[in-house]
C-alpha positions in Angstrom: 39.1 143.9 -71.9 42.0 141.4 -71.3 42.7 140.6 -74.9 41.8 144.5 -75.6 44.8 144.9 -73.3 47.2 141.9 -74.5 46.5 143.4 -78.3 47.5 146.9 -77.1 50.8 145.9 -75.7 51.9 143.8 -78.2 51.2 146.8 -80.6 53.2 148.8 -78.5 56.0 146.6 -78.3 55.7 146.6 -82.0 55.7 150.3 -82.7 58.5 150.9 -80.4 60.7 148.1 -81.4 60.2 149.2 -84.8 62.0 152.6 -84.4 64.3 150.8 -82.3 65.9 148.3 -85.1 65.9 151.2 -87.6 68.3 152.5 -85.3 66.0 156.2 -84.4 65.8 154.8 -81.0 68.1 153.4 -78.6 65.6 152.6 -76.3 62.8 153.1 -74.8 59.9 152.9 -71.1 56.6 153.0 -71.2 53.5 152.8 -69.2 50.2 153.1 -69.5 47.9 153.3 -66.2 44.5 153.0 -66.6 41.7 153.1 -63.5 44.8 152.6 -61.2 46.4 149.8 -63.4 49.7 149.6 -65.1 47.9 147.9 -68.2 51.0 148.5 -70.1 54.7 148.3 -68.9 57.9 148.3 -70.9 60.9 148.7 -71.1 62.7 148.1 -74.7 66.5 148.5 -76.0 69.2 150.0 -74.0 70.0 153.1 -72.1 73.7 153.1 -73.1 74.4 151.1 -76.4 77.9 150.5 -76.0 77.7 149.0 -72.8 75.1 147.2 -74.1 73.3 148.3 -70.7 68.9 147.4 -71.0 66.5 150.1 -70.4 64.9 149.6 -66.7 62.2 151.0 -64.3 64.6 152.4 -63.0 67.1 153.9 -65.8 67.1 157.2 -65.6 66.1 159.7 -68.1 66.8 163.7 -69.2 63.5 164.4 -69.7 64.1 168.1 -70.5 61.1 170.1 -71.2 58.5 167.5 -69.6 60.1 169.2 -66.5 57.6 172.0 -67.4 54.4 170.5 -65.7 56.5 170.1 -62.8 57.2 173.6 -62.6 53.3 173.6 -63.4 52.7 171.5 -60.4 54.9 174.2 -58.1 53.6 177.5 -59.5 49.8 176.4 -58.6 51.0 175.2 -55.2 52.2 178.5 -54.3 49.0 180.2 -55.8 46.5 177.9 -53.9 48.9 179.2 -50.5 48.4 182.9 -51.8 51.8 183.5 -52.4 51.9 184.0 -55.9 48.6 185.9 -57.6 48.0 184.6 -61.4 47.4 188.4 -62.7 50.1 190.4 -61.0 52.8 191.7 -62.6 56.0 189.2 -62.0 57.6 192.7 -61.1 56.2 192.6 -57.7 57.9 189.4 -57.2 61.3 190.1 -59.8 61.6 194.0 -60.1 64.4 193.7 -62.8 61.2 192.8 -65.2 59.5 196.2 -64.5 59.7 198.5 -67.7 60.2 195.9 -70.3 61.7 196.9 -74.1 60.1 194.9 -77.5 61.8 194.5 -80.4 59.9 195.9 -83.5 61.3 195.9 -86.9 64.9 196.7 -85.6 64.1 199.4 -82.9 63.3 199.1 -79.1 59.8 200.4 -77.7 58.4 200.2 -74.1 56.0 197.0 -73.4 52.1 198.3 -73.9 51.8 196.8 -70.1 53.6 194.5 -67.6 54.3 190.5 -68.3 51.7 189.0 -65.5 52.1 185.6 -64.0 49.8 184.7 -66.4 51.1 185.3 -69.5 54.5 182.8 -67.8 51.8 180.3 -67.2 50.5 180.6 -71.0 53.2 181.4 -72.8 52.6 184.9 -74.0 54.8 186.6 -72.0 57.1 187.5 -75.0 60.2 185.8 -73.5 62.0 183.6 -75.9 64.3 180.6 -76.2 67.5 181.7 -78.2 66.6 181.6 -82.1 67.0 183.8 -85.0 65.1 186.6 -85.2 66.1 189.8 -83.4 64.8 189.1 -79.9 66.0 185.3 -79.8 69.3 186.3 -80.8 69.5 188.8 -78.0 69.0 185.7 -75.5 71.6 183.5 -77.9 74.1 186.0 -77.1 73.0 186.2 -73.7 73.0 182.2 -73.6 76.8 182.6 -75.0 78.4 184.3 -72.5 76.7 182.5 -69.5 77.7 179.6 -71.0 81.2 180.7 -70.9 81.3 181.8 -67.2 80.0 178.4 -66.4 82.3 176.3 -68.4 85.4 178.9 -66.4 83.8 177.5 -62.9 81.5 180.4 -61.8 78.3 179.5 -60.0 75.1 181.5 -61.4 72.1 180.8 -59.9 68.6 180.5 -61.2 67.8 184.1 -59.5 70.5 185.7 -61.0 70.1 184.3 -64.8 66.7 185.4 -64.7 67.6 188.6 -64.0 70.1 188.4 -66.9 66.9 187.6 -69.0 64.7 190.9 -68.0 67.7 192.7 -70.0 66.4 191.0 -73.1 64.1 192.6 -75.2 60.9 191.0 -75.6 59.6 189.5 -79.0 56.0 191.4 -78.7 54.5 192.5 -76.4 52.9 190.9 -73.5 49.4 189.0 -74.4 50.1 190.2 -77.9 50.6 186.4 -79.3 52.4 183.1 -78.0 55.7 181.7 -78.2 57.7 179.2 -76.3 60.5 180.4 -74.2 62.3 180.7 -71.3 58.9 182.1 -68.9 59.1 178.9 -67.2 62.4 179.5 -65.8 61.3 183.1 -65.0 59.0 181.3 -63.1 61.4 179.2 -61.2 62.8 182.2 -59.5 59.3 183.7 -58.8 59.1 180.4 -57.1 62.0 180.8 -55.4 61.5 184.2 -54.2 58.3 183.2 -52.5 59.1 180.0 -51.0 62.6 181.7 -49.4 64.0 178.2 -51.1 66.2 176.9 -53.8 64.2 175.4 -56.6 65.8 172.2 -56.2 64.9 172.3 -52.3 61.1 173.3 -52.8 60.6 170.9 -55.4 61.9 168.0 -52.9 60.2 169.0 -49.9 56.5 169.6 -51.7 56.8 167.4 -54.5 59.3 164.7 -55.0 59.5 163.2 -51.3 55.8 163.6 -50.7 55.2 161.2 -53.9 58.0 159.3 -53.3 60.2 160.4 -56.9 63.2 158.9 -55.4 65.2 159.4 -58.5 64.3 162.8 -59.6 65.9 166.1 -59.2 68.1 168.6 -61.3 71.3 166.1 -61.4 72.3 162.4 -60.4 73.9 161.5 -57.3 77.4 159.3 -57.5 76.2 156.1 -56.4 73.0 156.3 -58.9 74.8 157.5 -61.9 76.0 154.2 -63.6 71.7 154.0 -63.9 72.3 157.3 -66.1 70.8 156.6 -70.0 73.1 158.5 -72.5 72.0 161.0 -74.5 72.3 160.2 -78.5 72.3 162.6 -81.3 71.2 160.9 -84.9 74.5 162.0 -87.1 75.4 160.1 -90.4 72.6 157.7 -89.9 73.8 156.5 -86.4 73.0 157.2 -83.2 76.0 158.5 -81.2 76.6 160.4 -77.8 75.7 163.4 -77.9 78.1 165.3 -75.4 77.4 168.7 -76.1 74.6 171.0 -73.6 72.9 174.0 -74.7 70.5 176.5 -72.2 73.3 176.2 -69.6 71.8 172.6 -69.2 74.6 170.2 -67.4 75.5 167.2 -68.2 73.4 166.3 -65.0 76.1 164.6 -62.7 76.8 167.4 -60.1 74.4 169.7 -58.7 73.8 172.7 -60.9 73.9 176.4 -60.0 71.7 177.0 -62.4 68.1 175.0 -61.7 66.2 175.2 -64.7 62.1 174.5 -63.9 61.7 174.7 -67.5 64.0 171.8 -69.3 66.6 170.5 -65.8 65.2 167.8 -64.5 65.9 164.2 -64.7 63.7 161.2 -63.7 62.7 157.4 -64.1 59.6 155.7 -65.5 58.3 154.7 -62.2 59.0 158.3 -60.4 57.2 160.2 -63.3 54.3 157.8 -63.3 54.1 158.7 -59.5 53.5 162.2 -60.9 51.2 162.0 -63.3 49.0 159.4 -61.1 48.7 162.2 -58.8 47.6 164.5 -61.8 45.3 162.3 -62.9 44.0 162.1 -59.6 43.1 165.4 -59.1 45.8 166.3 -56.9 45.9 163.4 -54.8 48.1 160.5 -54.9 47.9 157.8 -52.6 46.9 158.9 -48.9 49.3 162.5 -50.2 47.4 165.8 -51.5 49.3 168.2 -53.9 47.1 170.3 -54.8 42.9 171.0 -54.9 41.0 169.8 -57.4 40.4 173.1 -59.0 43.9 173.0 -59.7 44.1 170.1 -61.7 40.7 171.0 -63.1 42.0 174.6 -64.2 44.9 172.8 -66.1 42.1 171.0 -68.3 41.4 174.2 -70.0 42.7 176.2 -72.7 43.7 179.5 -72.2 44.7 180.6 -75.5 42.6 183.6 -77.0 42.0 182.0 -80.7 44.9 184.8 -82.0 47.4 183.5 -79.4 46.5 179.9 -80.5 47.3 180.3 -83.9 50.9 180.5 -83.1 51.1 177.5 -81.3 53.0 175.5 -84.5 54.7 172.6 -83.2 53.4 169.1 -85.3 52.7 167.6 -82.0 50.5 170.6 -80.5 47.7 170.2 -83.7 44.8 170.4 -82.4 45.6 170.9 -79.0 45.2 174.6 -77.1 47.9 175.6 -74.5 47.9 176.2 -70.8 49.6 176.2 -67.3 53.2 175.2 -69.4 51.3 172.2 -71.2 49.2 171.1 -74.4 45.3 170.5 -73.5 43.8 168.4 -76.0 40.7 170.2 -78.3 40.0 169.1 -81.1 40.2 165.1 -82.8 39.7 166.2 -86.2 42.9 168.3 -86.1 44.8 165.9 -83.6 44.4 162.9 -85.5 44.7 161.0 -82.5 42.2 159.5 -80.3 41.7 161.3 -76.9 39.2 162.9 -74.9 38.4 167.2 -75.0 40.7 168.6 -71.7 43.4 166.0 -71.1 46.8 167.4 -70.8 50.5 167.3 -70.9 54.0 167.6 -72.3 57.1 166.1 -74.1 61.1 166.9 -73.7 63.8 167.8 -76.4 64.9 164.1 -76.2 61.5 162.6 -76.9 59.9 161.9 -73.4 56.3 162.4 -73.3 53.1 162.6 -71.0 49.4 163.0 -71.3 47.0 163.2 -68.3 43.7 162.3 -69.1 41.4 162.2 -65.7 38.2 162.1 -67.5 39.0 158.7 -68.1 41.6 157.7 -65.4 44.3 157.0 -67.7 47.4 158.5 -68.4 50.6 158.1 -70.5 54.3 158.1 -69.4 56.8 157.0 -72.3 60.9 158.0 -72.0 63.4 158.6 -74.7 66.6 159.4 -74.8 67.9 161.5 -78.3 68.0 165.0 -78.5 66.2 166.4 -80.7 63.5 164.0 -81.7 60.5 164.8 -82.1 57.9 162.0 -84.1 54.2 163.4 -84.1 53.1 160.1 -86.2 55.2 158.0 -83.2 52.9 159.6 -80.5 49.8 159.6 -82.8 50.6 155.7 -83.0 50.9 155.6 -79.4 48.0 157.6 -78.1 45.6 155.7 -80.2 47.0 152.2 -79.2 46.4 153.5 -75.6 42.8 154.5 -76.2 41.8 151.3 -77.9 41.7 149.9 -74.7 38.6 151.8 -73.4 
């Protein structure tokens, strides 16, 4: 097992440092825990390449959309407490969403029935990120003009975007098919509503302090920001900073009005690792329990009907159903990578990723920091250097 080990993490080091001199990467953390152990651990490159600053433990990371099993994490918490129910219409929680419209072939029609908390949870809801059909550029415009009010100093919060989104027609309608979009935010406020607490508040007192994520929340504080990585675009064949934001998404150094559950957070290597060991724990990390074990073991499954699943398209997502805000892993022959049927997880815009596997007791934490990259035969490389280990 020891040279098993040794052999994996040189091949990692080789992988990553690979993308790293062709100048894709300007860095990059990783662990790999397996059975308790941090097998793997490292950190390559730099978090700021001008300052010529390295990549630590401790650098911190946007990690975007791998905020999602976070918000995963919150939304069972509140439905193990019986405070949110999985099939009722969000509604009873958010009445702006009652009487939704679809978009269908340039007209508006009512929604055949009610988004449920669990078409949030699955993606099916028919909420979209901005795009360019007619129901994503609804939202774009919507985006647009938020974006504006924030940039002139107003403070919209999390509630009251949400209910900006329930003006938005849908895509389909709800449980018709799968898409990814802003639901997880939607779910934000429904976590907000019954908690009687800012996301940002509930998410430190029931999640972040209890596990000890010293370094993670929905911006940076002053006296931690100089451990900040900066964001890089790939332009021209460079990597520079990239200073632009999209989603209302800040540029994380002041508290935001706006608390995203869906793409906001920022973290480190070691805080998310303190995460996902409680996931692959079954809820339970250290002497601190999160959740039940049917909660963890209800985000194993997939809960994509086979129609719903076949819009699942992202290159990363083959072979993998959908569940609970995250991939779960199905199908080898279609993955290409090695793994084991029900582990589960997520990536970020900027290239962070995570997989869960408690089957085996192992899991996967790797941060990145450029928007917009997204390398399916990077993580394929990755997941089976992990699993050559067992």
């Amino acid at each position: 097992m020891e040279n098993r080990i040794k052999q994996a993490n040189q091949s990692i080091i080789d992988v990553l440092n690979l993308e790293i001199e062709k100048g894709q990467l300007p860095g990059a953390a990783i662990s790999i825990i397996y059975k308790g152990q941090n097998v793997i651990n490292n950190c390559l490159g730099y978090s700021n390449l001008e300052q010529k600053k390295q990549v630590t433990q401790d650098s911190i990371f946007r990690i975007y959309s791998m905020s999602k099993p976070i918000a995963a994490v919150a939304a069972m918490i509140q439905v193990e407490r019986g405070l949110i129910d999985i099939y009722a219409p969000i509604q009873i929680y958010l009445p702006e969403f009652k009487n939704m419209q679809v978009c269908k072939d340039g007209k508006l029609e009512k929604a055949k029935r009610e988004i449920l908390v669990k078409d949030l949870l699955d993606m099916t809801s028919g909420i979209v990120y901005p795009d360019i059909d007619e129901a994503g550029l609804h939202m774009e415009e919507l985006f647009t003009q938020l974006q504006t009010r924030l940039n002139q100093g107003e403070r919209i919060t999390t509630l009251e975007i949400c209910n900006k989104i329930a003006n938005i027609p849908l895509a389909f309608h709800p449980g018709e098919r799968w898409r990814y979009g802003l639901g997880v935010d939607v779910m934000g406020a429904i976590i907000e509503v019954t908690s009687g607490m800012r996301l940002s508040e509930f998410y430190a007192k029931e999640i972040f302090n209890p596990l000890g994520m010293q370094d993670t929340g929905f911006y940076v504080e002053q006296e931690k920001q100089e451990r900040l990585s900066v964001l890089y675009k790939y332009e021209d064949h460079l990597l520079k900073p990239d200073e632009k934001r999209h989603l209302c998404l800040t540029k994380c150094l002041s508290a935001p009005s706006f608390e995203s559950a869906g793409a906001g957070i920022v973290s480190t290597l070691r805080d998310y690792n303190q995460f996902a060991q409680m996931l692959v724990n079954y809820g339970t990390y250290r002497d601190v329990k999160l959740l039940s074990r049917k909660s963890v073991e209800l985000f194993t499954q997939n809960h994509l009907t086979r129609k719903q699943l076949a819009a699942v398209n992202f290159e990363t997502s083959i072979g993998y159903g959908y569940g609970n805000f995250m991939r779960v892993y199905q199908d080898l022959t279609l993955a290409g990578a090695l793994g084991t049927v029900g582990e589960f997880g997520w990536d970020g815009w900027s290239g962070p990723y995570v997989t869960i596997n408690p089957f085996e007791n192992l899991t996967i934490v790797m941060m990145l920091q450029r928007g917009g990259y997204t390398n399916a035969s990077l993580i394929r490389k990755i997941r089976n250097i992990a699993y050559s280990i067992l």
